[in-house]
C-alpha positions as CSV (number, residue, x, y, z in Angstrom):
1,X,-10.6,-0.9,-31.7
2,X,-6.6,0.1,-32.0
3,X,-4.5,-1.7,-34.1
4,X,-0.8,-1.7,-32.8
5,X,1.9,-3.0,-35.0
6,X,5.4,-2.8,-35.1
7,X,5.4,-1.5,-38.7
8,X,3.0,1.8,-38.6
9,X,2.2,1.4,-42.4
10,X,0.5,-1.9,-42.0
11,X,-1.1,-0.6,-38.2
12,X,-2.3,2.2,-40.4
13,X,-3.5,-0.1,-43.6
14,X,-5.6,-2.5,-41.4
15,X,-6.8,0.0,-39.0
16,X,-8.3,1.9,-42.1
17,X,-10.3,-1.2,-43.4
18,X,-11.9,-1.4,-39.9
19,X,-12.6,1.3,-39.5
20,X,-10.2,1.7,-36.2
21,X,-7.7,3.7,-34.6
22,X,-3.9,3.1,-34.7
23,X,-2.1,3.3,-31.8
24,X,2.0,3.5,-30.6
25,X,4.0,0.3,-30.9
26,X,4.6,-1.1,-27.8
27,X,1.5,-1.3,-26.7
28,X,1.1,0.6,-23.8
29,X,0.6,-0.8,-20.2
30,X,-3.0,-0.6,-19.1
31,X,-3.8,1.0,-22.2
32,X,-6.2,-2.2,-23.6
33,X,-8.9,-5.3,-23.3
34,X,-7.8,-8.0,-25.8
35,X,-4.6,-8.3,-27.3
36,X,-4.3,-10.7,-30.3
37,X,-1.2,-12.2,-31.5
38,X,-0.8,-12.4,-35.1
39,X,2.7,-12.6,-35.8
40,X,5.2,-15.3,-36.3
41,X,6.4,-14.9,-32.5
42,X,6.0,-17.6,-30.3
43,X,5.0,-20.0,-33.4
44,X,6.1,-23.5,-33.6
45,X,10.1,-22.7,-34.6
46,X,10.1,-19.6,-32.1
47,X,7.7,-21.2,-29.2
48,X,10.0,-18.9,-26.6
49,X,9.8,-15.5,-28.8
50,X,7.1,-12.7,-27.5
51,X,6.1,-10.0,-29.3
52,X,5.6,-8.2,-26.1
53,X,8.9,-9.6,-24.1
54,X,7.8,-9.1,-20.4
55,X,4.6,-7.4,-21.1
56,X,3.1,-5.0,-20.4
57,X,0.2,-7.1,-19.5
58,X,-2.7,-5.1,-18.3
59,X,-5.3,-5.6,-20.0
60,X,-8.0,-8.8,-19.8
61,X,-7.1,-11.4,-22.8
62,X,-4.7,-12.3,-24.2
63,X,-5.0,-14.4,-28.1
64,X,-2.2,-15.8,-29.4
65,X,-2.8,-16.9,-32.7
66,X,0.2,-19.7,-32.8
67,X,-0.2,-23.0,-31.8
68,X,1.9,-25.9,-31.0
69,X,2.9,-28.5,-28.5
70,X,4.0,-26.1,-26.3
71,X,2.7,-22.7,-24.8
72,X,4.2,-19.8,-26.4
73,X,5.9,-17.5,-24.2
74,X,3.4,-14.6,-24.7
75,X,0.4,-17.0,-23.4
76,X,2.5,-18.0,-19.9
77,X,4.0,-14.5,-19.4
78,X,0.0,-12.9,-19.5
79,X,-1.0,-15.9,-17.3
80,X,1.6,-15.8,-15.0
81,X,0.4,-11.5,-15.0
82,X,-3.5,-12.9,-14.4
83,X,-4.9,-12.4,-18.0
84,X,-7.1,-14.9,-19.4
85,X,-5.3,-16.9,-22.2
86,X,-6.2,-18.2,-25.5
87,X,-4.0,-20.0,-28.3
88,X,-4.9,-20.4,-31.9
89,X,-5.9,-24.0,-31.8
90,X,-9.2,-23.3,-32.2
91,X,-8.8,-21.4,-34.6
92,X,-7.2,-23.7,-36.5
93,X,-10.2,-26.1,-36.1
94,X,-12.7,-23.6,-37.0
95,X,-10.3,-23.3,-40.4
96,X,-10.8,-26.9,-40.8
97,X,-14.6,-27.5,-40.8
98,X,-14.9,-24.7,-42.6
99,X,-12.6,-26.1,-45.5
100,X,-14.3,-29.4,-44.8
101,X,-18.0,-27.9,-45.4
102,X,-16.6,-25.7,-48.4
103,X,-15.0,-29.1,-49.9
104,X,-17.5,-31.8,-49.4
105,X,-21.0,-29.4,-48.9
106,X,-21.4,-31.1,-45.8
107,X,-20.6,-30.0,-42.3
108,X,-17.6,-31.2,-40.6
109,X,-18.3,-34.2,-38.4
110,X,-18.5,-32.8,-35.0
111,X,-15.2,-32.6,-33.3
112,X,-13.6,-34.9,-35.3
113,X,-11.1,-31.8,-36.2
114,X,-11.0,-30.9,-32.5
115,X,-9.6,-34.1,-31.9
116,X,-7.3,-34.3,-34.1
117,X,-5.5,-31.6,-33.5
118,X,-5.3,-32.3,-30.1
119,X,-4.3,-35.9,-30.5
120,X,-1.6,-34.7,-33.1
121,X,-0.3,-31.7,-30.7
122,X,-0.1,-34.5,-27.1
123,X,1.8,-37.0,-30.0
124,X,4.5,-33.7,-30.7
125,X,4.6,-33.2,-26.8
126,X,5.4,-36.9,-25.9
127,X,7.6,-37.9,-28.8
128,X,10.5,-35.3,-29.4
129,X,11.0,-31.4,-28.5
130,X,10.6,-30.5,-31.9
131,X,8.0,-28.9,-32.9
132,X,5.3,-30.0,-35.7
133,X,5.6,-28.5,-38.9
């Protein structure tokens, strides 16, 4: 594992919990498998900002941790460059049951959460252009 980040003092803070290596900022083409998202970029108030502007997309996945109505630039940009995509939606439901369990001590009723979200992310995408908050 590399962790790239644009500021090399957190790259290097995370990288040393894991255990990892810390690599140059951008990301270099080719030089990766999975890229994750974890920054604001591309989240529900920037849905057209990309950490990675253009790429370089050569590696296989692409997760972006934002989620919304519409798909981040960062998602269509690796697509559109044939890397498999993911958002943070599920994510966001795994977070859910999770609290749910931890809350109630009983599991989340299956894909209630899943549901949800989607139902409250196709209400965003029909109603108005903003975005949820």
């Amino acid at each position: 594992v590399t962790v790239h980040a644009r500021r090399e003092a957190q790259a290097r803070d995370v990288a040393a919990s894991l255990g990892a290596l810390v690599g140059a900022w951008p990301v270099p083409d080719r030089s990766w498998d999975v890229l994750v998202n974890t920054t604001p970029a591309g989240g529900a108030t920037a849905r057209n900002d990309s950490p990675l502007p253009g790429g370089p997309f050569g590696g296989q996945l692409v997760y972006d941790l934002t989620y919304g109505p519409e798909e981040p630039r960062l998602l269509r940009e690796a697509r559109a460059a044939g890397c498999r995509t993911l958002d943070g939606l599920p994510m966001l439901v795994a977070q859910a049951e999770q609290q749910f369990a931890w809350w109630t001590g009983r599991p989340a009723p299956a894909g209630v959460m899943a549901a949800a979200a989607r139902a409250r992310l196709d209400a965003a995408r029909t109603v108005s252009p903003v975005r949820p908050s």
